[in-house]
N, C-alpha and C positions, 0 to 999 in steps of 0.2 A: 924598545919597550918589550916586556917578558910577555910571553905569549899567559892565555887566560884560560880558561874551561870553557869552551865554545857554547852559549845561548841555545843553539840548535840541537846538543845532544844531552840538553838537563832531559828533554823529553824520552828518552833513553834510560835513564837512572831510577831505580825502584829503591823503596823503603827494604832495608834487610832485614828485620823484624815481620815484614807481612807481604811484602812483594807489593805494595801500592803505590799509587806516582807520589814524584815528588813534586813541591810548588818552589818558587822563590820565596825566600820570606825575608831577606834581605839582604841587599848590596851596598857594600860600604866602597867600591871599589870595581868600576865597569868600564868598557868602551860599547861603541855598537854590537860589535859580535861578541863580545865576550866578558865572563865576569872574573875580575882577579880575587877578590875577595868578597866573600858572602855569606849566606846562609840557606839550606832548604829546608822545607819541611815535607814532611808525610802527611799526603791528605787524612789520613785514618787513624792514625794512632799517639801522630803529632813529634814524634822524633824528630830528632834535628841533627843535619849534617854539616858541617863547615865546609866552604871552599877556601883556604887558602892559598895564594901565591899559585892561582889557577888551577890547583886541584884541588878536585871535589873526594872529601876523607869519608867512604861509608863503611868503614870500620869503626869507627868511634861510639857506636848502641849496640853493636853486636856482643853477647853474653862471653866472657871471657875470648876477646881473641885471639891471646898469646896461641891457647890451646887451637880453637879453631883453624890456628894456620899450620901448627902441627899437625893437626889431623891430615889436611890438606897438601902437606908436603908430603904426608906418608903416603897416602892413596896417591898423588901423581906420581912416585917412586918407583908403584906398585905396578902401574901400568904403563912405565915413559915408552918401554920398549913397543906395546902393540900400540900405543898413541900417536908414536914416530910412523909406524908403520904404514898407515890409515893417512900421513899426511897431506898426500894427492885428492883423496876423497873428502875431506873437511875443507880445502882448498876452495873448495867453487861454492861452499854453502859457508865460510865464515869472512872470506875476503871483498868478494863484492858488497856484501850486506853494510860488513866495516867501513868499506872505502864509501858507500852510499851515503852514510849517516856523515862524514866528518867533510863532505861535499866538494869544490874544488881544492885541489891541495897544490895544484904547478907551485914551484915556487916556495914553499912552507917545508918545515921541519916536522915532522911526525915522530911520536913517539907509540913504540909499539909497546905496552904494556901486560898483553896478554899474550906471552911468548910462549905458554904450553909449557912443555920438558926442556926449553930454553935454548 
């Protein structure tokens, strides 16, 4: 069975429009821990994100993405070198907190998503 978007770290995920939680607003497609396919909502503003095929897509209300990731490429280009640098220091305040949230993992395949300068 394909792993899902774990139940435990929707609480995690903010609206990108305003920074506000998000809710479930529907599951077409769950186990216990987890949702394969869904939907969330923004308590505030009322956006809506899709989960499919276990990930949750918060790109999809953001005002022109294309650009937005442009941007985003350029500035981390800008800085991979002193970002790299620093990476013992971000170490102890992004790993534990990571590994907090996604809870036991022996055993599980993790995907690391947020690689930084990659």
């Amino acid at each position: 069975m394909p792993c899902g978007f774990s139940k435990k770290l929707i609480s995690a995920l903010v609206c990108q429009k305003d920074g506000a939680i998000l809710n479930v607003n529907q599951i077409t497609k769950e186990n216990e821990l987890s949702i394969f396919d869904g939907q969330l909502v923004c308590a505030t503003c009322h956006s809506k994100y899709e989960i499919k095929n276990g990930i949750a897509n918060l790109l999809n209300n953001q005002n022109n993405p294309e650009q937005l990731m442009q941007d985003e490429i350029i500035a981390r280009d800008q800085e991979a070198n002193k970002y790299d640098q620093r990476l013992s220091v971000r170490y102890y305040k992004e790993i534990p907190s990571t590994l907090k949230m996604t809870g036991d993992c022996n055993s599980k395949k993790i995907i690391e998503y947020g690689c930084g300068t990659g």
